[in-house]
C-alpha positions as CSV (number, residue, x, y, z in Angstrom):
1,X,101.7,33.7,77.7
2,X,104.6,32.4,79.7
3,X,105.5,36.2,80.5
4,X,102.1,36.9,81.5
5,X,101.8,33.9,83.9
6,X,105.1,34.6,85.5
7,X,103.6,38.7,86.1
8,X,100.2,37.5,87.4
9,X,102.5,35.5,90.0
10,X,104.5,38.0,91.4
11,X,101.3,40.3,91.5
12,X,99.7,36.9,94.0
13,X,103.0,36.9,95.8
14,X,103.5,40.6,96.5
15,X,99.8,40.4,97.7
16,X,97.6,42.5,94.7
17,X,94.7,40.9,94.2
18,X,93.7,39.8,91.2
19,X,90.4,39.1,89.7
20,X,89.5,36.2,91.2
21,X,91.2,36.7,94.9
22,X,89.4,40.0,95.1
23,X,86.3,38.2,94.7
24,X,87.0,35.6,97.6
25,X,84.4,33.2,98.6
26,X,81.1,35.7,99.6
27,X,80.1,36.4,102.5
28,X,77.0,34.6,103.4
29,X,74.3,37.3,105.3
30,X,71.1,34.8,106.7
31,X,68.3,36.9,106.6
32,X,65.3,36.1,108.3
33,X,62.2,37.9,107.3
34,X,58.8,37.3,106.6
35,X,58.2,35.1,103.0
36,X,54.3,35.6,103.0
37,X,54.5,38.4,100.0
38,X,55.6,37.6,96.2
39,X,56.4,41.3,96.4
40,X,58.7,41.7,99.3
41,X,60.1,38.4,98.3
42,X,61.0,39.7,94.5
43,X,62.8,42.7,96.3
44,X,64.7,40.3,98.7
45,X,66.1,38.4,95.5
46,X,66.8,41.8,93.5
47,X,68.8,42.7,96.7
48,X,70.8,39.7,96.7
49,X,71.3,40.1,93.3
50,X,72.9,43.9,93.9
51,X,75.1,42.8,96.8
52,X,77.0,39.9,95.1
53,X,79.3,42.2,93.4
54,X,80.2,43.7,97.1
55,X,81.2,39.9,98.3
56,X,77.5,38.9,100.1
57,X,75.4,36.3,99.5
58,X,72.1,37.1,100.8
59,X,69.8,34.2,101.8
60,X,66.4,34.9,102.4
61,X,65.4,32.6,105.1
62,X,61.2,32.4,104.7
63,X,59.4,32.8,108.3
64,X,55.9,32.7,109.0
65,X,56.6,34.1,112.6
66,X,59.4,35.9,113.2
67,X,58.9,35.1,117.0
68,X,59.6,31.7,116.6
69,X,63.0,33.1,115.5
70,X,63.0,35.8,118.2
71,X,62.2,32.8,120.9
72,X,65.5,30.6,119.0
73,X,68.1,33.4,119.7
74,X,66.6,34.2,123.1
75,X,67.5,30.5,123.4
76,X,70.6,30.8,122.0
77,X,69.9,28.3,118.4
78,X,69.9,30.5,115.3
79,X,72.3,31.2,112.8
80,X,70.0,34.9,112.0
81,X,72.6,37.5,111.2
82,X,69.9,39.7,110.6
83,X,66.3,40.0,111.4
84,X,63.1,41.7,110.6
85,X,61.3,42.6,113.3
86,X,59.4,45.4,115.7
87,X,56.7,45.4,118.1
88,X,56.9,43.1,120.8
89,X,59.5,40.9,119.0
90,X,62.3,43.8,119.8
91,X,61.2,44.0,123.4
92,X,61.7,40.4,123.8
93,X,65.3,40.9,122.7
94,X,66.1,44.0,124.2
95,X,65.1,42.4,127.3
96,X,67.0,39.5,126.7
97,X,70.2,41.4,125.3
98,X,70.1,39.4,122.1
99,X,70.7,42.9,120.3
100,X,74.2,44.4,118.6
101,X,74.2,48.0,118.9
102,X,74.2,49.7,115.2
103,X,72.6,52.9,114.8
104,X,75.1,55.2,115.5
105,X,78.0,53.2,113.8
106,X,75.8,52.8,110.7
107,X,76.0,56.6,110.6
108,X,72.5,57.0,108.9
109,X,70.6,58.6,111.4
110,X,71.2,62.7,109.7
111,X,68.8,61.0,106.6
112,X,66.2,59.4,108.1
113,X,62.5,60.9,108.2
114,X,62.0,62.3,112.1
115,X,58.8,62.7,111.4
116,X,57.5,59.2,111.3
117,X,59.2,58.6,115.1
118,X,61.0,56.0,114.3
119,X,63.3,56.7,117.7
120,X,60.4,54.6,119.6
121,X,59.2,51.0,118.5
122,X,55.7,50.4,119.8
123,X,56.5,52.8,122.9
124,X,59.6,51.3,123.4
125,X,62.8,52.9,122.7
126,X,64.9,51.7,119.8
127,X,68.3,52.5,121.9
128,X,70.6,52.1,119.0
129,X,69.0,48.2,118.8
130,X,68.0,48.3,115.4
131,X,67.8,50.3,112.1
132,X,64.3,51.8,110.8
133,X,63.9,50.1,107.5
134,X,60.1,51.0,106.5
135,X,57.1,52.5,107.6
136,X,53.3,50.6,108.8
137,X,49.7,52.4,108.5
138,X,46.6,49.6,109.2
139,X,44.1,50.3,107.0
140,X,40.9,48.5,105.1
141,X,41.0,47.6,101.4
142,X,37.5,48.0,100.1
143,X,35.3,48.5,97.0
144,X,34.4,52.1,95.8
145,X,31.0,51.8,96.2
146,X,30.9,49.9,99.5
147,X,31.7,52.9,102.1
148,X,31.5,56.5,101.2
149,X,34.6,58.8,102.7
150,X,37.8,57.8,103.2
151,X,37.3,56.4,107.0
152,X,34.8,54.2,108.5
153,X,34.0,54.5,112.4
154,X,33.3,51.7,114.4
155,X,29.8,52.3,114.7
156,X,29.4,52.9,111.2
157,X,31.4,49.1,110.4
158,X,28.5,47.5,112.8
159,X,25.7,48.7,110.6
160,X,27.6,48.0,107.9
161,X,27.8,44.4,109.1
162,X,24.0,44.5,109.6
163,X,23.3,45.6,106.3
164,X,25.6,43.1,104.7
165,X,25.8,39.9,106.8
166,X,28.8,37.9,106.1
167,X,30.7,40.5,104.3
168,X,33.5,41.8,106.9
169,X,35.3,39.8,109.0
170,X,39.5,39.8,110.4
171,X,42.3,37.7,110.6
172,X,42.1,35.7,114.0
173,X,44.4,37.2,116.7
174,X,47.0,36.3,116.8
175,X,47.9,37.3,113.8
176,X,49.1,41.2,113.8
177,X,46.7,42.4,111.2
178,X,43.8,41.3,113.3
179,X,45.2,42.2,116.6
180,X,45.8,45.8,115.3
181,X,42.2,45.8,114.1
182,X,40.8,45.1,117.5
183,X,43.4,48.4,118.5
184,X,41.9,50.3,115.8
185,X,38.5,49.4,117.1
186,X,39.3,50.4,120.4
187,X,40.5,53.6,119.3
188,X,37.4,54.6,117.5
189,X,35.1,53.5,120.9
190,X,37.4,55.3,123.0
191,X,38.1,58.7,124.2
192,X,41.2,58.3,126.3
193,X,43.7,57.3,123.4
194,X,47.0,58.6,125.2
195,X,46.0,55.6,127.6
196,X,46.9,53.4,125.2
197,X,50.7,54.9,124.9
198,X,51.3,53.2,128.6
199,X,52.1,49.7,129.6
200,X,48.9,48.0,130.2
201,X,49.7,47.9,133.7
202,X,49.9,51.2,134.0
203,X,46.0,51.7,133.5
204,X,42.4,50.4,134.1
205,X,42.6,47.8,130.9
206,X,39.5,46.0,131.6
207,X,37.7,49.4,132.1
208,X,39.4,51.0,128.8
209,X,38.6,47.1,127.1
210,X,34.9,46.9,128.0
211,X,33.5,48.6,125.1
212,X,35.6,46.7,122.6
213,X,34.1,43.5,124.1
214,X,30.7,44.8,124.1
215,X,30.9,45.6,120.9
216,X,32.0,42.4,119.4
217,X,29.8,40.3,121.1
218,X,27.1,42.4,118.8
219,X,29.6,42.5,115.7
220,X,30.8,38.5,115.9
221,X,27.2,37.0,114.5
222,X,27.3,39.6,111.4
223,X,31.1,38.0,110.3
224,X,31.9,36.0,107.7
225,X,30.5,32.4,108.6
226,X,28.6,33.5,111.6
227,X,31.9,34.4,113.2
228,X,32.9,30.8,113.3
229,X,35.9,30.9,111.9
230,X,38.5,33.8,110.6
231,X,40.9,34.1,108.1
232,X,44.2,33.1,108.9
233,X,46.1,36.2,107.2
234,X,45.8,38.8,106.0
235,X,47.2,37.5,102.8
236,X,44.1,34.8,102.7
237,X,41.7,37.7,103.5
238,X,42.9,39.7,100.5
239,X,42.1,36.7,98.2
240,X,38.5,36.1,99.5
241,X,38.2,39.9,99.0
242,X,39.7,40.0,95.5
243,X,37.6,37.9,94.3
244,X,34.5,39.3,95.8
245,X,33.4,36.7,99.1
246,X,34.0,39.8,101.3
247,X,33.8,43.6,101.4
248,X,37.0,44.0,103.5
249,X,40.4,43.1,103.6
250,X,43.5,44.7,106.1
251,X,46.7,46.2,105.0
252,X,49.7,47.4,106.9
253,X,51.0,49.1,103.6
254,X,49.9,52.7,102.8
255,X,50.5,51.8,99.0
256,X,49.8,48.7,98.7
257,X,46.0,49.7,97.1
258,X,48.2,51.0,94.6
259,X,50.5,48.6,93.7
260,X,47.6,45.5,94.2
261,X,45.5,47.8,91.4
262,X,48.4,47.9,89.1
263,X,49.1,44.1,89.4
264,X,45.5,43.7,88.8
265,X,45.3,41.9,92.0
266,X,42.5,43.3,93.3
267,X,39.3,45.0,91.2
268,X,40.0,48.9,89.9
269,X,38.0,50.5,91.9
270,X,39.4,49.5,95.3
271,X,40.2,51.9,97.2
272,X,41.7,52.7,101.2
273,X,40.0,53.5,104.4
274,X,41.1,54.0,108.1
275,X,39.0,52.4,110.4
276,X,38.4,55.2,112.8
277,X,39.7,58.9,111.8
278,X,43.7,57.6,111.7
279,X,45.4,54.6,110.9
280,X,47.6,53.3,113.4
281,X,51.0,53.8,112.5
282,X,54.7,52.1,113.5
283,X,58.2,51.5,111.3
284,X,59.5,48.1,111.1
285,X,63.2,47.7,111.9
286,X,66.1,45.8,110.6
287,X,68.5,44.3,113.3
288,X,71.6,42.4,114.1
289,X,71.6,39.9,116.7
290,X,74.7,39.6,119.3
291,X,75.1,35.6,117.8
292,X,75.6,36.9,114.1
293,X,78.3,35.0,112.5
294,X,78.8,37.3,110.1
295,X,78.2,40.9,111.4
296,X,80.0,42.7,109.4
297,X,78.3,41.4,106.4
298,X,75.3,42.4,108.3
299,X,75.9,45.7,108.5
300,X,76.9,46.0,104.9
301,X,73.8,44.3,104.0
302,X,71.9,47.2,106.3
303,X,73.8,50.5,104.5
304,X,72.6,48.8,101.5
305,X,68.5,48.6,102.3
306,X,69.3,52.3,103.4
307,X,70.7,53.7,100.5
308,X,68.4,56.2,98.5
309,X,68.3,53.5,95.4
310,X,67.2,50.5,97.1
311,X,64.8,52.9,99.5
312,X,63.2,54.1,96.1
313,X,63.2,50.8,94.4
314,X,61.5,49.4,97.8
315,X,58.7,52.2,97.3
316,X,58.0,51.2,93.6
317,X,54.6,50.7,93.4
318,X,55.3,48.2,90.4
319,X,56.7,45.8,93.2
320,X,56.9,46.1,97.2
321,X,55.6,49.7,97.3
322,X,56.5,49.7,100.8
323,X,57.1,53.6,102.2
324,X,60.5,54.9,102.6
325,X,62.1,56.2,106.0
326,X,64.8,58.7,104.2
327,X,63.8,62.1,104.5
328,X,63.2,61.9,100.3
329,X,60.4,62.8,98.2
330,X,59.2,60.5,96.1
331,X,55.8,62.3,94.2
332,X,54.4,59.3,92.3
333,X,53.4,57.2,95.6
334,X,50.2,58.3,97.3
335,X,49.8,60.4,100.5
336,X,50.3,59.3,103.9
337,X,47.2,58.2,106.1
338,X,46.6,60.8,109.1
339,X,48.6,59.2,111.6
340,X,47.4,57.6,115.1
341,X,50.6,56.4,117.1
342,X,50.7,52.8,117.8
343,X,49.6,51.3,121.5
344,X,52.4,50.0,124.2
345,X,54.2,47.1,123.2
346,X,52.5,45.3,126.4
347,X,49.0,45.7,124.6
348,X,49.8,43.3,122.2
349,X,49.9,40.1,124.2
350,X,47.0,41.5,126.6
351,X,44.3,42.0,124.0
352,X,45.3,38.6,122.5
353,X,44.7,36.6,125.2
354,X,41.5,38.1,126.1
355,X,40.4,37.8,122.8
356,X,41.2,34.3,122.7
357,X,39.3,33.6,126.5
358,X,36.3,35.6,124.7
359,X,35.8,33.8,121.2
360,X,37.7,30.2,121.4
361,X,37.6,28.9,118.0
């Protein structure tokens, strides 16, 4: 035993690692992404589990809002080293030059899917900023006997409403799901949806918004509760719908009828529909912000998310089910929805707040 300790030693001294020093202390990556899923956070933990071998120790730090993030390391008081985000949340640190530059150095760009356009993040361009991670389609969850066909037009969802008092309803903008429904409705009362590619100040908006008003004055008193109040989520919309308070719930995951089926979530016979002929469709992004501690780490953490084994194991439909961006084929997940391209990130904020001067709750 003596000889051995006297080898292991000179190994230390003569600088080859052994066991333990090539181990180190780990690297610690903060994460901070969304927490509002069981699914996505059971894949957050499996990928912490698959990285401690490579020196990182993942935390996943649970937001509600990742612009309350977004608004700390535009203010310069977050430890994030890496971030989930897209939409108006990248344009607010792109325009703040909060953002590391990655893509290139990440070398990854030859395997992602050019067809889903990744290259522009809710008309804005991703400019080496941030790393496609997976892929967005709004949809409605409903029964199989509630709405023939696969889509649902706007008009169609007001006599719906008429029919079935109380039954539909949204999650009250803020919140993306329902923002991106009042988009969706505006693209099915609308014949100039290219308008909706440019910043709102670009066009007529109160002209293009009138019918969306309109029509909600007529839809609001058919809601669930009169149109008093909303659901806060999506996530608390899905529960009144699973267990059969309302006819509708909103998804931003093109599998997720799939996987909620097979977790017997939500009844059998749910099934998907597009509200309007397309579902509106953008990629969410993983980033690294210029404050990261640990950047490196970062980016390690990144080339693992993007590896064909966690993209696959991300696209399960026993767990996340969430669609992959490597140009892969994976045959046991369902189609894509047709595809409508998502509005100008200046949208966002626009149709909020003249939601919120319209129906004050």
């Amino acid at each position: 035993m003596k000889y051995v300790f006297l080898l292991l030693t000179a190994i230390s001294i003569m600088g080859f690692p052994t066991n333990s020093s090539a181990q180190g202390k780990p690297k610690p990556v903060y994460f901070y992404a969304w927490g509002g899923n069981p699914a996505v956070n059971d894949y957050i933990r499996w990928a912490a589990k698959e990285l401690r071998p490579q020196g990182i120790q993942l935390q996943h730090v649970k937001v509600a809002d990742i612009a309350e993030v977004v608004k700390q390391l535009v203010d310069g008081q977050s430890n994030a080293d890496l971030i989930w985000i897209n939409g108006e949340n990248f344009h607010a640190l792109k325009q703040a030059d909060r953002l590391m530059p990655i893509l290139t150095e990440l070398n990854i760009k030859e395997r992602l899917n050019d067809q889903l356009s990744w290259q522009s993040d809710f008309g804005e361009p991703v400019a080496d900023l941030e790393v496609p991670w997976g892929v967005g389609q709004f949809y409605l969850l409903t029964c199989n006997t509630c709405v023939a066909g696969d889509h649902i037009s706007a008009a169609e969802l007001l006599e719906y409403a008429a029919e079935h008092p109380g039954r539909i309803t949204y999650p009250k903008p803020p919140e993306f799901h329902g923002t991106t429904f009042l988009k969706s409705l505006l693209l099915s009362l609308s014949e100039q949806d290219e308008a909706f590619l440019k910043p709102v100040d670009a066009v007529d908006a109160e002209k293009l918004t009138a019918p969306l008003w309109t029509y909600l004055d007529e839809l609001q008193p058919l809601l669930w509760q009169g149109g008093e109040n909303y659901p806060s989520s999506a996530a608390q919309q899905l529960n009144w719908f699973a267990n059969k308070q309302l006819d509708v719930a909103p998804s931003f995951n093109p599998n997720e009828v799939k996987t909620l089926v097979n977790q017997g979530r939500v009844p059998a016979g749910t099934k998907r529909i597009t509200l309007g002929d397309a579902a509106i469709t953008n990629s969410h992004y993983l980033a690294i912000p210029k404050s990261s501690g640990h950047p490196q780490a970062a980016k390690q953490v990144i080339t693992f998310f993007l590896s064909e084994a966690a993209q696959r194991k991300k696209a399960d439909l026993s767990g996340w089910g969430d669609p992959t961006v490597l140009d892969i084929a994976l045959p046991d997940t369902p189609a894509m929805l047709p595809v409508a391209a998502e509005f100008h990130v200046s949208w966002q904020a626009y149709l909020e707040q003249q939601w919120q001067q319209r129906y004050p709750r």
